[in-house]
N, C-alpha and C positions, 0 to 999 in steps of 0.2 A: 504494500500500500504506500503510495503515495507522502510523502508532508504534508502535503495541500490537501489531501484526500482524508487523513488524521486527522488535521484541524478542522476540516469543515464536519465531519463525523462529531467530536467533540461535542463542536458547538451548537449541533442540533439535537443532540443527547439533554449537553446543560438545559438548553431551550425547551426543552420537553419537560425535564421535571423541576424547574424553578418556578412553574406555574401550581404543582402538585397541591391540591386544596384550595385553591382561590377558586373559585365558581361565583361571577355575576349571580347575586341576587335581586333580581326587579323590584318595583314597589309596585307591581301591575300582578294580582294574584293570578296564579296558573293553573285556570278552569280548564275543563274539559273542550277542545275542539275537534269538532269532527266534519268536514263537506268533503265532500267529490263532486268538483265542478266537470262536467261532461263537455269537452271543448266542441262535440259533433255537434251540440244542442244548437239549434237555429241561433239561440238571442247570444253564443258564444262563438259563434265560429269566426267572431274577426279577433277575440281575444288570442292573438298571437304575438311571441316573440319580436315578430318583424312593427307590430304596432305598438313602439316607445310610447311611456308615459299612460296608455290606457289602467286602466284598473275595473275591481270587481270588490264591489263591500256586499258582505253578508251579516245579516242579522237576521232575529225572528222575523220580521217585517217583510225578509224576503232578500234577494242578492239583486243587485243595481250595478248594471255595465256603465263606466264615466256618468255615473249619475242617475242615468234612465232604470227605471224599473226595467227586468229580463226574467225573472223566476220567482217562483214561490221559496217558500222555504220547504224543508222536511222535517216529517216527526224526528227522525234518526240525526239531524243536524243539531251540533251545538258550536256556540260561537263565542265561546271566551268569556271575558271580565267584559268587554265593551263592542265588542262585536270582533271580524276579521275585516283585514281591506288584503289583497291579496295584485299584486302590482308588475306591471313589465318595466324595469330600471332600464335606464341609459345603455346598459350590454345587452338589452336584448332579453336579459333571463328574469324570471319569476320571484319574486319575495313575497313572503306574507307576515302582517306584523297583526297581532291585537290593538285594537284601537282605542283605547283606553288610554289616557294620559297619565304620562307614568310620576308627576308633578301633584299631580290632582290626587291620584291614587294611595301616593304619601303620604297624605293627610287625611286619608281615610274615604276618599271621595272619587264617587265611580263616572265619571263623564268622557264620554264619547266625542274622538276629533270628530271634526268635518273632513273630506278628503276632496282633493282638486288634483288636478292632473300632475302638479309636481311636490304638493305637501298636504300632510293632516295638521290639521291645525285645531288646540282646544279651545270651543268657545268660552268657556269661563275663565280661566288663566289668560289665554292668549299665545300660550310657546306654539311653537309651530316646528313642523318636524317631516326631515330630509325624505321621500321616497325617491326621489329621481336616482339619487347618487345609491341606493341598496342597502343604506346602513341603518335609514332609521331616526339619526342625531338630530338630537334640537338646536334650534337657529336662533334664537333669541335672545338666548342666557340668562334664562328662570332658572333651569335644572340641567344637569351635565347628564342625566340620563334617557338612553332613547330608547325608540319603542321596543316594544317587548317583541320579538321575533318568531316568529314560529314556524316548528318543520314542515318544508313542503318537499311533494316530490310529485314529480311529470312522468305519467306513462301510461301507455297505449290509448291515449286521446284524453288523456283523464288529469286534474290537477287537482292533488291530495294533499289535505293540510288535516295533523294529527296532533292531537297534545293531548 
């Protein structure tokens, strides 16, 4: 092996367990979510990679493509502390965050951003918070914490978000 091949080994060793125990803990509690959005479904099929910036919010009320009503809800759907917004970022690729402000949350209070094509923003605080860029981060500097993230995963026509 290498020197260069040693040290860079190292120090992705070190990098691996100087994190060991620290785990993000949100102030946005970690309810139950469950959809399967079906990308075939008539009111989803432009919800694609190639169209930046669109989004898809879901709550009981039912899931809203950029805004528009698209679908009911399901008995079987659940959607978090404040609902899901589930987003195509600037790469093209899929994020889904709970939408629950995670500011508001802290103090014990459960409110629901708004969501527009490039931020959630909460109406009572006012933080307002990154989708374009994939991370989430708040832009205002209320609070250094952003949205609460949630797993998703893309496959065979279907977009899964589990928690």
């Amino acid at each position: 092996m290498t020197y260069i091949a040693l040290v860079l080994t190292t120090a992705l060793l070190l990098s691996l367990t100087a994190c060991d125990g620290t785990t993000f803990g949100s102030s946005v509690p970690r309810l139950r979510v469950n959809i399967r959005l079906d990308l075939r479904q008539s009111s989803f099929v432009t919800f694609t990679p190639e169209n930046t910036y669109a989004y898809v919010t879901a709550t009981r009320k039912g899931f809203y493509l950029n805004g528009e009503y698209a679908a009911p809800a399901l008995d079987t759907d659940y959607f978090g502390y404040g609902g899901v917004v589930i987003y195509v970022n600037m790469l093209g690729g899929y994020d889904a965050y709970d939408m629950a402000c995670p500011y508001c949350a802290s103090r014990g209070y459960a409110h629901t951003c708004k969501v527009n094509s490039m931020s959630a923003v909460c109406p009572v605080c006012g933080e307002e918070y990154q989708l374009w860029s994939g991370t989430g981060i708040p832009t205002k500097g209320i609070t250094r914490e952003p949205l609460l993230r949630l797993p998703l995963t893309v496959t065979d026509n279907y977009i899964i978000v589990r928690q």
